[in-house]
C-alpha positions in Angstrom: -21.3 -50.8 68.9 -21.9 -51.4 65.0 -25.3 -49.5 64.0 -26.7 -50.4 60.8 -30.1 -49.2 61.9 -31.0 -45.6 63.1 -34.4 -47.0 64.4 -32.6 -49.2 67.4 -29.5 -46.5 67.7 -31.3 -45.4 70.9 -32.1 -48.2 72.6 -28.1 -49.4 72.0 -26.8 -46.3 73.0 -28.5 -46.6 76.4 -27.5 -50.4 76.9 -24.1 -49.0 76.1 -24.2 -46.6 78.0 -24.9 -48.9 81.4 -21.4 -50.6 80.3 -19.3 -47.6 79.9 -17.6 -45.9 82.8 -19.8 -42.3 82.9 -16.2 -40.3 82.7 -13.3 -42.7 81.4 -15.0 -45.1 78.8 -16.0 -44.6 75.5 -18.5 -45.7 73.3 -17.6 -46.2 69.4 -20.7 -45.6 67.1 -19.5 -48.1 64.3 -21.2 -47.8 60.9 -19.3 -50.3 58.1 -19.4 -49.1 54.6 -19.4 -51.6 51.8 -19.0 -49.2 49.3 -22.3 -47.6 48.6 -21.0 -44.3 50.0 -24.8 -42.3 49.8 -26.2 -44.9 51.8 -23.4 -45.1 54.4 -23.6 -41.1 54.4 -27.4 -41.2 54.6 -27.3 -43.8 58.2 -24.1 -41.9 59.4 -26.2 -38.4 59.5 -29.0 -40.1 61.2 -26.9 -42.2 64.0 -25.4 -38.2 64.8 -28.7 -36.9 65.6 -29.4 -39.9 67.4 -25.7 -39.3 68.9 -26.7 -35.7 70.1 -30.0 -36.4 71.4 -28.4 -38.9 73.6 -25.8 -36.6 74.8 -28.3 -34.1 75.9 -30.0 -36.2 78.3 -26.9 -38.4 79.4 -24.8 -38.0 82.0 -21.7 -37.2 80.2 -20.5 -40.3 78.4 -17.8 -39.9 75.7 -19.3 -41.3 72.2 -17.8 -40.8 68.8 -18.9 -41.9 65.2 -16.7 -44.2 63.3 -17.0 -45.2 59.5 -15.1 -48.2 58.9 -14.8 -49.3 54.5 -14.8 -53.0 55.0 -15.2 -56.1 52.6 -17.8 -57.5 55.2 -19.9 -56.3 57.9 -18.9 -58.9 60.5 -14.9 -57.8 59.6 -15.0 -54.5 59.6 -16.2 -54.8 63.1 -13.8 -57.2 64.3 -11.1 -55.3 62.9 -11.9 -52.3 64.4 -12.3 -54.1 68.2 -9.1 -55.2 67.4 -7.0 -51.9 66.3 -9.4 -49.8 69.1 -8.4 -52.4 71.6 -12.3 -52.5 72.5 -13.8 -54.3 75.8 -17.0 -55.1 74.8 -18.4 -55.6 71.4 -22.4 -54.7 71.6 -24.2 -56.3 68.8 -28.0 -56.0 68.4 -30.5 -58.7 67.4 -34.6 -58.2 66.8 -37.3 -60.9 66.9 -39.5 -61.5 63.4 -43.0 -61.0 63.2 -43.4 -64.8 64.3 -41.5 -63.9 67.6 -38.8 -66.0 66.6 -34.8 -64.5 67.2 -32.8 -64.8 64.0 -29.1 -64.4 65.3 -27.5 -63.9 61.9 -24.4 -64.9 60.1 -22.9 -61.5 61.3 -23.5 -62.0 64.8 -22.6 -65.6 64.5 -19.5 -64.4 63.1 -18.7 -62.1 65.3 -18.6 -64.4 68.4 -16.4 -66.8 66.7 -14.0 -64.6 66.0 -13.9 -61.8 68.7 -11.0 -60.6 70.3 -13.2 -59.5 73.4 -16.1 -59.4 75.3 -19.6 -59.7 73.4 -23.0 -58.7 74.6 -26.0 -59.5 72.1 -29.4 -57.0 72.9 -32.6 -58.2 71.8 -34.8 -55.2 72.2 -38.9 -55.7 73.1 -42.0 -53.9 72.2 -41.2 -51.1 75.4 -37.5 -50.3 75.9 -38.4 -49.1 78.9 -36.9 -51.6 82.4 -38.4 -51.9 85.7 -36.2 -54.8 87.5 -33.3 -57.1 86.2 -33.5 -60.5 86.1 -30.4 -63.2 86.2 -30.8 -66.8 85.1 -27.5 -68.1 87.6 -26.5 -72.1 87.0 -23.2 -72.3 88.9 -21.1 -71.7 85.7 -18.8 -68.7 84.8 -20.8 -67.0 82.3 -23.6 -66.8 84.9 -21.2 -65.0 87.3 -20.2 -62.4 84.7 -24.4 -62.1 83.6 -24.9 -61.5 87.8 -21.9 -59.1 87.5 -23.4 -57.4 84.5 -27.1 -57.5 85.7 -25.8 -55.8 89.2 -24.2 -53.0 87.2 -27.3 -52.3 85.5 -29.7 -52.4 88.8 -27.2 -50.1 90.9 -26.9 -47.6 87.9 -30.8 -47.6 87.1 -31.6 -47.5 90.7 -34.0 -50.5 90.1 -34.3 -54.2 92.2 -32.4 -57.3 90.6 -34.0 -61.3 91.0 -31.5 -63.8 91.3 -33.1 -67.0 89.7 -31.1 -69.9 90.7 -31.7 -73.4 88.3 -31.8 -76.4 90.3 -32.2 -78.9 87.4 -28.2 -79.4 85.6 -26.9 -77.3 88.2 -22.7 -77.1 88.2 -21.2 -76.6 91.1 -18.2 -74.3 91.8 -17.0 -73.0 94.8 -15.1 -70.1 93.4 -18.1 -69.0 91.0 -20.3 -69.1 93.7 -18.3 -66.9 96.3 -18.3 -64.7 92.8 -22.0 -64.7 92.6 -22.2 -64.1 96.2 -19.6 -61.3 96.6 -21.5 -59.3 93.2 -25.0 -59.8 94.4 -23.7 -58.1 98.2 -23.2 -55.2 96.8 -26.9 -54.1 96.2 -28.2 -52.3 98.4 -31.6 -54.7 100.9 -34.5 -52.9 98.7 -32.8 -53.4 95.7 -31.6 -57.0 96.1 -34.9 -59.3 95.7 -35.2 -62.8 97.4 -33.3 -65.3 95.3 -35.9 -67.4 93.4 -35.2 -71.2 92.6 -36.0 -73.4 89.9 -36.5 -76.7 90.3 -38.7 -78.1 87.4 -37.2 -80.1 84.2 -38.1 -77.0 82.2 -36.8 -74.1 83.8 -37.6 -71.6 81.1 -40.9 -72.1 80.9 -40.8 -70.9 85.1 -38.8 -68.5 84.3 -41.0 -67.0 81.7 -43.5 -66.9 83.8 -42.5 -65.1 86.6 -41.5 -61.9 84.2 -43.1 -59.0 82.7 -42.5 -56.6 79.8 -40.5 -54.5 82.4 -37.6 -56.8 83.0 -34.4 -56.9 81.7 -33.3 -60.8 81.5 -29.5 -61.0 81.6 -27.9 -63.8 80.9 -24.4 -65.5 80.2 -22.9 -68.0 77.7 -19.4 -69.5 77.0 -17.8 -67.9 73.9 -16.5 -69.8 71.1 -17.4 -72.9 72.7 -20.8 -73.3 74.1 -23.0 -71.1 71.9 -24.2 -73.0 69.8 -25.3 -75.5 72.5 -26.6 -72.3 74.6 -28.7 -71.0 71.4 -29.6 -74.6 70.3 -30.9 -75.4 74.4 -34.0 -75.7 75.0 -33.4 -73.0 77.9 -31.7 -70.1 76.4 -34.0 -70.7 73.3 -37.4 -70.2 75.2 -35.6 -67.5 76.9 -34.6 -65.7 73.9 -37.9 -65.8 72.0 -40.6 -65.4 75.0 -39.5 -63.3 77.5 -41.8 -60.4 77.4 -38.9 -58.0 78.2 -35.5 -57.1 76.5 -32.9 -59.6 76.8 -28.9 -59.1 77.1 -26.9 -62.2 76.2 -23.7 -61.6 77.8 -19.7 -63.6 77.3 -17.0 -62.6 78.5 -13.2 -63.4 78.2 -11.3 -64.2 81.9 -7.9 -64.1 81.3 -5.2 -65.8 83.7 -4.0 -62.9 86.2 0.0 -61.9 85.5 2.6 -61.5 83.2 0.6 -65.1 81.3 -2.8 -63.3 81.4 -1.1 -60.1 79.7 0.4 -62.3 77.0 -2.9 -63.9 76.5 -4.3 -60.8 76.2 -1.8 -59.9 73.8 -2.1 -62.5 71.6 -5.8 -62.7 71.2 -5.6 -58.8 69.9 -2.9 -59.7 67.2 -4.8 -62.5 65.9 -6.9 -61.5 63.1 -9.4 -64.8 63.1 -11.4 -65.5 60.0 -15.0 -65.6 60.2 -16.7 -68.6 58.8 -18.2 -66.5 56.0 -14.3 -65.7 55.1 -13.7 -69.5 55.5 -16.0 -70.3 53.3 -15.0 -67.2 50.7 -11.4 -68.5 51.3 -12.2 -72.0 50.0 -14.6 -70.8 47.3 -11.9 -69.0 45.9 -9.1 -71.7 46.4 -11.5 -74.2 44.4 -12.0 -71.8 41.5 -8.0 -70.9 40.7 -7.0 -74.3 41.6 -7.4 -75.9 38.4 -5.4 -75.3 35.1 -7.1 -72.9 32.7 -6.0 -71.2 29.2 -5.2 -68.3 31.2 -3.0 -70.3 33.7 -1.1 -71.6 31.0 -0.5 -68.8 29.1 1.0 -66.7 32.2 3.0 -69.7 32.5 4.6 -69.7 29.4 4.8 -66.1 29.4 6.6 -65.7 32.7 8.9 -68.6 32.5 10.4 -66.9 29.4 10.6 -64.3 31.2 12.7 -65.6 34.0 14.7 -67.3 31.4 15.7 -64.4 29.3 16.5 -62.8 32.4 18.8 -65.5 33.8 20.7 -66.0 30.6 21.5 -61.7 30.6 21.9 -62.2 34.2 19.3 -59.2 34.3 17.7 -58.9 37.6 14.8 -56.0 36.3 13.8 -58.7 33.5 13.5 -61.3 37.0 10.9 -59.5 38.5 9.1 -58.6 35.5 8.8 -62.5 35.5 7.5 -62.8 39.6 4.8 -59.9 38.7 3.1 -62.4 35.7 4.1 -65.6 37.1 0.4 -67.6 38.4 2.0 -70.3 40.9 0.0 -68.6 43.5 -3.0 -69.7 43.2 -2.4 -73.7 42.9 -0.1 -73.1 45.8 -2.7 -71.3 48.0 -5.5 -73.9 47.0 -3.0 -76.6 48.2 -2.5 -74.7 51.6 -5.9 -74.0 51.7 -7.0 -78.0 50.9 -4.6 -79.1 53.6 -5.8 -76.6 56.2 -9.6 -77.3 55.9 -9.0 -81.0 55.1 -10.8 -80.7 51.8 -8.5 -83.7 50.2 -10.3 -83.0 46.9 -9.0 -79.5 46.6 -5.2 -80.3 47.7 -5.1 -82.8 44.8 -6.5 -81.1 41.9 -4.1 -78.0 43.0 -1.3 -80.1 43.1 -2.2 -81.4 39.7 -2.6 -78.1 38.6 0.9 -76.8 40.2 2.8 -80.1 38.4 1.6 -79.3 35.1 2.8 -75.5 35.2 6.4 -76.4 37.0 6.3 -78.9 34.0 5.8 -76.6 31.4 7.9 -73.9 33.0 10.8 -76.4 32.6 10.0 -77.2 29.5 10.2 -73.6 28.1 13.7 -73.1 30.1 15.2 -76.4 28.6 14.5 -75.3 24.9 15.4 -71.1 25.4 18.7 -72.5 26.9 19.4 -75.1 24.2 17.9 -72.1 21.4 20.1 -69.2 23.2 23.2 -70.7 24.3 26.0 -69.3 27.1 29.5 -70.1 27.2 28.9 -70.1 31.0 26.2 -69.9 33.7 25.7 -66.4 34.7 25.9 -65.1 38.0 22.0 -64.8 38.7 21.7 -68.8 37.6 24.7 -69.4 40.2 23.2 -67.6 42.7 20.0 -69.8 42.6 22.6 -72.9 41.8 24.0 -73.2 45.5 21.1 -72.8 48.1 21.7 -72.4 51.8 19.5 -71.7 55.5 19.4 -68.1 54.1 16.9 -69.0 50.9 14.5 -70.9 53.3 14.0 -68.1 55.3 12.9 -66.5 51.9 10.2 -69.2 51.3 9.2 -69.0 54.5 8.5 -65.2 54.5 7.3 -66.0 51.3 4.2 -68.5 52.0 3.7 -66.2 55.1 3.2 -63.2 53.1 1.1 -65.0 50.5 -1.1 -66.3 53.4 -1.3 -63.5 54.9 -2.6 -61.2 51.7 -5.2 -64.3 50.2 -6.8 -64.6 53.5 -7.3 -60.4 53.7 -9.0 -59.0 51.1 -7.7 -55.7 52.3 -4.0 -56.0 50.8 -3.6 -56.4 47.1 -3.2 -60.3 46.2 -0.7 -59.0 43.5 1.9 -58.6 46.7 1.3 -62.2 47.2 2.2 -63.5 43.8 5.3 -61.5 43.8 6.4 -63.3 46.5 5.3 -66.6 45.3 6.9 -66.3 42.5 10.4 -64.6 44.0 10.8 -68.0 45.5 9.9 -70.4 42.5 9.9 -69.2 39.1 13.8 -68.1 39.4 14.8 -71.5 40.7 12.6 -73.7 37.9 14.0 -71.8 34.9 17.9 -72.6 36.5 17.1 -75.8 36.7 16.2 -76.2 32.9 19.2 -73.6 31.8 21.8 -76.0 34.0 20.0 -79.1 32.0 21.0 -77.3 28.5 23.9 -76.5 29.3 25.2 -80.0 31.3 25.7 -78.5 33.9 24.0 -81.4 36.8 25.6 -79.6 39.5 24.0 -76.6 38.9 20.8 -78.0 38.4 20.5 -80.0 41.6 21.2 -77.6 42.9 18.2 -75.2 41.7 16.3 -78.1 41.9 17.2 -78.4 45.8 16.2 -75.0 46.3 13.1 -75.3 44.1 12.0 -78.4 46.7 12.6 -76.0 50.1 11.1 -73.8 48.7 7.3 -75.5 47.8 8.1 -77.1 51.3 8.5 -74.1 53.2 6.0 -72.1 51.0 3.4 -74.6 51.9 4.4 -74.9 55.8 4.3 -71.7 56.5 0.5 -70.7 54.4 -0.5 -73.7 57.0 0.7 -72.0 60.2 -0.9 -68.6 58.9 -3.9 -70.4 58.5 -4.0 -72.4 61.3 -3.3 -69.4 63.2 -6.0 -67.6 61.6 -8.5 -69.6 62.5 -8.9 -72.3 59.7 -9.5 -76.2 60.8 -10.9 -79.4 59.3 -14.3 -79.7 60.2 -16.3 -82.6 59.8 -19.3 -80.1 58.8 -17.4 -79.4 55.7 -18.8 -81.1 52.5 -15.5 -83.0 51.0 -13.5 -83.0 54.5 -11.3 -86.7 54.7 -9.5 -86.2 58.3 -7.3 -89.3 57.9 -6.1 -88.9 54.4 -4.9 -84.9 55.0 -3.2 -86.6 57.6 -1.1 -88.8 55.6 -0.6 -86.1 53.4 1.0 -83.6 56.2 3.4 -86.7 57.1 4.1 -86.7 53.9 4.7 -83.4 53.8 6.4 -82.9 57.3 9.0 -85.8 56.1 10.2 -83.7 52.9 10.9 -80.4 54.7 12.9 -82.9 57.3 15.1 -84.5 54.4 15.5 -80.5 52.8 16.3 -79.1 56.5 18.9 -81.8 56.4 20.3 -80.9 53.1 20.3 -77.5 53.8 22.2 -77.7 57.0 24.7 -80.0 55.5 25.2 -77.1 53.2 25.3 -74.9 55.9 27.8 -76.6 57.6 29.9 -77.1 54.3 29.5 -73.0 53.7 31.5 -72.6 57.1 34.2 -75.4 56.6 34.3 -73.6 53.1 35.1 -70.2 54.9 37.4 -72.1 57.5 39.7 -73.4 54.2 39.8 -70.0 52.5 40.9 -68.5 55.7 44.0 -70.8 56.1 45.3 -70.5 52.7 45.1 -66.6 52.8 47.2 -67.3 55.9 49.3 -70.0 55.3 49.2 -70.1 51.3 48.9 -67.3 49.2 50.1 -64.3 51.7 48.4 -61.1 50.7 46.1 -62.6 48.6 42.6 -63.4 48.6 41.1 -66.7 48.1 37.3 -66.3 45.6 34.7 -68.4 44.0 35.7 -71.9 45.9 34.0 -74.8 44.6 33.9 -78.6 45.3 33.3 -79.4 41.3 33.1 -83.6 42.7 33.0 -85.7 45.2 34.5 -88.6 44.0 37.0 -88.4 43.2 37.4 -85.1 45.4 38.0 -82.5 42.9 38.2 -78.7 44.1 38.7 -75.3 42.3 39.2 -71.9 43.7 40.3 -68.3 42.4 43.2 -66.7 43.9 42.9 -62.7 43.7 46.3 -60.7 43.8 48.4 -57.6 42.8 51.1 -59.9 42.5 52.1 -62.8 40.8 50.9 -66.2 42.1 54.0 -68.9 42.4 54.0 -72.3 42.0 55.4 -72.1 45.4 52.5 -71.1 46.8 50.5 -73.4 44.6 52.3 -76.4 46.5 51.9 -75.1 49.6 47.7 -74.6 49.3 47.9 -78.3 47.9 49.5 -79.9 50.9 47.3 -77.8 53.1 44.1 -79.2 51.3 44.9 -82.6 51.3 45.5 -82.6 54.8 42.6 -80.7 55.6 40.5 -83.1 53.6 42.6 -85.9 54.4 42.8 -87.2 51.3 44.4 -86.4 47.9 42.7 -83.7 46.1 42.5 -82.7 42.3 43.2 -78.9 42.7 42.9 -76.5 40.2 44.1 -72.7 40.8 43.0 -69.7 39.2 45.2 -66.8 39.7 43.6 -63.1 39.1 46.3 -60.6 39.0 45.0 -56.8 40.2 46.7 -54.4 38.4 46.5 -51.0 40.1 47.1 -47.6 39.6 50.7 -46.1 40.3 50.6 -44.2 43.3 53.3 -41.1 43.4 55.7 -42.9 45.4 56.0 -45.8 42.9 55.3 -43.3 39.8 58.7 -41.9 40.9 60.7 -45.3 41.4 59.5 -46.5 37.9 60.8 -42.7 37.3 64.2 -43.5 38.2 64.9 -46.8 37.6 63.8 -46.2 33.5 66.9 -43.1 33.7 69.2 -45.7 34.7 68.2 -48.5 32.6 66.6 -46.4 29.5 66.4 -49.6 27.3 64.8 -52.2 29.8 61.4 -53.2 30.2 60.0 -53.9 34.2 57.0 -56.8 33.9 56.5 -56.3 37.7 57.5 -53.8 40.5 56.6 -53.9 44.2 57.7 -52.7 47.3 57.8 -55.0 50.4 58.0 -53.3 53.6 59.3 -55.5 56.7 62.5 -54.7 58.7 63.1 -52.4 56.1 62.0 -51.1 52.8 62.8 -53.9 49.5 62.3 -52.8 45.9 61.9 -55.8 44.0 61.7 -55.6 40.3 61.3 -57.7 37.2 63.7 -56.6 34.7 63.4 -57.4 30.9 66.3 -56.6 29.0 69.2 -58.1 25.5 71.7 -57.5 28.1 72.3 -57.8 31.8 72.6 -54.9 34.4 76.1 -53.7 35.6 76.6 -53.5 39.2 77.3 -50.0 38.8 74.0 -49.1 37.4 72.3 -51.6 40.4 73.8 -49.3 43.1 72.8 -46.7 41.1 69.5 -47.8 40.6 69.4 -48.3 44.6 70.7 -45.0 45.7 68.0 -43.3 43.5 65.1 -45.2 45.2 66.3 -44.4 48.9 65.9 -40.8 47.8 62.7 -41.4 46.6 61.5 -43.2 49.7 63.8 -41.5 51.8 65.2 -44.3 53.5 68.1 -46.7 52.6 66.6 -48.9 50.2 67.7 -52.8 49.3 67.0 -53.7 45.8 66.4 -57.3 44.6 66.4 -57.3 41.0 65.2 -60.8 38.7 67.0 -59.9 34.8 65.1 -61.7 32.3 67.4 -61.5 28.8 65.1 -60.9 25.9 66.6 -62.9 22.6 66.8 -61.1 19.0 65.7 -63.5 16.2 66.9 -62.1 13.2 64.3 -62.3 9.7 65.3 -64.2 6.3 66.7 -62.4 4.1 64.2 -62.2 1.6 62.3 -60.3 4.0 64.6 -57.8 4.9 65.4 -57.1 1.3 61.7 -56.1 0.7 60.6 -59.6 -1.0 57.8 -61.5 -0.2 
């Protein structure tokens, strides 16, 4: 129950009072704050002694006080129905001095948007009500008004009149056996003879037969109907001349079961815009959707940035880039054009987003062809080869972005951030693999530059859509048919990009399945790194072979016949061995130990010990003359002592050559 007056407090607090169950409800006292904290002090002291005057003569109803810091008044209140779970929103309305009911945008608002019930009181000169009266025309909302209106008269203790409206009547069984089945349970003195309507203007009857003592409760469709209801000739006159207070009632009917409770569910998670926020929404998007000096400026400023940080492969010097880049805003005012149908809006923001992926390019090109690299770093390679993984990032991306421009609560700087995580990155690879030749790597950043707008822009339209946001013909600037061709558009890109991701998908795991069998059937003990497909025709692939050992070309034959028959075709294959050179452990501290006593003068370029059926030294011996067999067996018995097993040794003797200097040399010459 929002209370912005202390005046009406009261009279709401009484109304509410009639809805809440005397021991198990609760009634929130909701005053929204919009920043002037004296004034929201000076109403919330006042609604309190209204609060405790009320408590004293009521009959025990829990009510609390609630100061809600809002942006708006209409969300601050849906907000808090929504985290308190609230039943029934209670919003007040008064007539002007010309007796004429002014609804509001914050009531209007507020029944667009509302996750639950809403009743609308229109107070009267005497607060004060002798007998309820129902308007009933067959329909659901004038079941729940009959259902409300009963509630009232039993708790009140006062007689309730059924008016029944011939004229436009709609006939339902099942509302009817509702209307029936509420009206029963009044008591004979309480339940007045039903009273029908049968003239073309029923609420000009209707007026008549009340007085300042009745309470006129009636029902309208939410979302839907009211502004037919308020607009009708009926509810109108109704509204504005009945003598008494008046209680416009909606309220929501959800399907019974597990599909009502997800209903349910869903309706209190969705945050709906009002139309005010609509509005602020597309204010905003047409004021950042053109190209400014500002815009321009952060441009250059944060593609630099990004490029300095790709080049030192820095990723601090990245996100200083994503907290200046601007791409937001074009971005959001394209989302926001497309959502609202406001074609005018989508195309200067995409003009506006061109010129500044343009100029972002630009900069990259010249700081990579200024500041050159041997080789791309890994950063730029990292952005160079997109996969399923990186849409998900754009998607959380535009949801995020949506999410934060639409409420004003959470800081639109979280939003840029993770605009810009998604886009600047990518643009400034694309110009680095341009100065440095490198096409693949380009297309590739250019590839996940494309998802990613794609994506971005998908997924601020869901958040939108699911918002609240629509075209409406209303809407000054709304073309229905062109935004149409533009989301075809649209919906056919992200089709070829899924495509081309899952191609790349599926060419990730075949990549993974080839590395696997030539760890296993290749290069044993090794590990297979960094494969690449450098081209396609003809089929050219590289790959990096990590190992403590040396690679052979053995093994280098063996991964060649198992590519081309994996491919099925002859590859170009080019191997990069990495040797690992590790620390000695003891055991191998003391081999190298004893095999340097037996052969003082030799040099070993390799040692390892193989361990199968049984233990094998083997050993690369360097040396001007060849091992003995005497020292060999020597040489083998030492190493079984060291491993304490009986040791085979399988030695390779390289002979080193002695080239002897000119003479003129050796005698001190030249």
């Amino acid at each position: 129950m929002p209370m912005g007056r202390p005046d009406t407090a009261a009279d709401m607090l009484r109304i509410a009072g009639g809805l809440a169950h005397p021991k198990e409800g609760l009634v929130t006292a909701l005053v929204i704050s919009l920043g002037d904290a004296e004034q929201t002090n000076k109403i919330s002291n006042q609604i309190n002694d209204v609060i405790e005057a009320f408590r004293q003569t009521d009959a025990g109803h829990q009510v609390e006080v609630l100061t809600e810091i809002a942006a708006s008044v209409s969300r601050g209140i849906l907000d808090v129905a929504r985290e308190r779970n609230a039943d029934v929103i209670l919003l007040g309305v008064h007539r002007s001095t010309q007796r004429s009911v002014k609804l509001g945008t914050v009531v209007e608002n507020v029944i667009a948007a509302a996750p639950c019930s809403v009743l609308i009181y229109r107070s009267a000169e005497s607060t004060a009500f002798q007998r309820v009266v129902v308007p009933v025309d067959g329909t659901l909302p004038s079941a729940m008004a009959m259902k409300l209106g009963v509630s009232f008269a039993l708790q009140h203790g006062i007689p309730l009149r059924q008016m029944s409206i011939q004229f436009d009547y709609h006939y339902d069984p099942e509302h009817e056996e509702a209307i029936k089945r509420t009206a029963s349970q009044l008591p004979g003195k309480q339940n007045l003879p039903k009273k029908l309507i049968r003239g073309r203007q029923p609420g000009r009857e209707i007026v008549n037969e009340m007085t300042a003592a009745d309470l006129l409760v009636m029902g309208f469709a939410q979302k839907t109907d009211l502004e037919r209801h308020i607009i009708n000739d009926l509810s109108n006159q109704l509204l504005n001349q009945a003598p008494g207070p008046v209680i416009l009632i909606s309220q929501h009917e959800w399907h019974r079961g597990i599909r009502g409770s997800i209903e349910h569910g869903i309706a209190r998670l969705n945050p709906q815009l009002t139309l005010v926020e609509q509005n602020e929404l597309i204010w905003s998007a047409e004021k950042s959707a053109g190209a400014n000096l500002d815009y321009i400026v952060m441009i250059v400023l944060s593609a630099a940035l990004a490029t300095l940080g790709l080049l030192t492969n820095s990723v601090a010097v990245i996100i200083g880039a994503m907290l200046v880049a601007p791409l937001m805003s074009p971005i959001s005012g394209f989302s926001t054009g497309m959502a609202t149908g406001i074609l005018r809006l989508t195309r200067r923001a995409s003009l506006t987003l061109f010129s500044g992926v343009t100029l972002a390019l630009l900069i990259s090109i010249v700081m990579g062809v200024l500041l050159p690299i041997d080789s791309p770093t890994d950063e730029m390679l990292a952005r160079g080869s997109p996969n399923l993984l990186d849409a998900a990032i754009a998607l959380v991306s535009g949801w995020v972005a949506a999410y934060a421009t639409a409420r004003k609560g959470i800081p639109a700087a979280l939003a840029g951030v993770a605009i810009a995580a998604a886009l600047m990155p990518p643009i400034s690879t694309v110009g680095l693999g341009i100065a440095l030749r490198d096409m693949d790597l380009a297309i590739g950043a250019n590839l996940l530059f494309l998802a990613n707008i794609a994506f971005i822009i998908a997924a601020q339209y869901s958040t939108f859509l699911w918002m609240g946001m629509r075209p409406t013909e209303e809407r000054e600037g709304v073309t229905l048919n062109r935004s149409r061709a533009w989301w075809i558009v649209l919906f056919l890109i992200t089709l070829v990009v899924l495509v081309v991701f899952a191609r790349l998908g599926s060419q990730a795991i075949d990549e993974a399945h080839i590395r696997e069998r030539l760890e296993a059937e290749a290069f044993h003990g090794a590990q297979v790194v960094d494969y690449q497909v450098i081209s396609s025709v003809p089929l050219s692939v590289q790959f990096s072979v990590q190992s403590d050992h040396q690679i052979t070309p053995e093994e280098v034959e063996a991964a060649q016949m198992l590519i081309n028959d994996l491919y099925r075709q002859a590859v170009h294959l080019t191997v990069v061995a990495r040797q690992v050179v590790r620390p000695l452990d003891p055991v191998m501290a003391a081999v190298r130990k004893e095999l340097r006593a037996v052969f003082p003068r030799a040099q070993f370029a390799d040692l390892w010990i193989e361990e199968g059926d049984g233990i094998v030294l083997h050993a690369i011996l360097q040396d001007f003359e060849a091992p003995t067999r005497n020292q060999l067996e020597q040489a083998r018995r030492r190493v079984s002592q060291v491993v304490d097993a009986d040791a085979r040794l399988e030695v390779v003797y390289q002979q080193k050559l002695a080239v002897g200097l000119p003479a003129a040399i050796t005698d001190g010459g030249a």
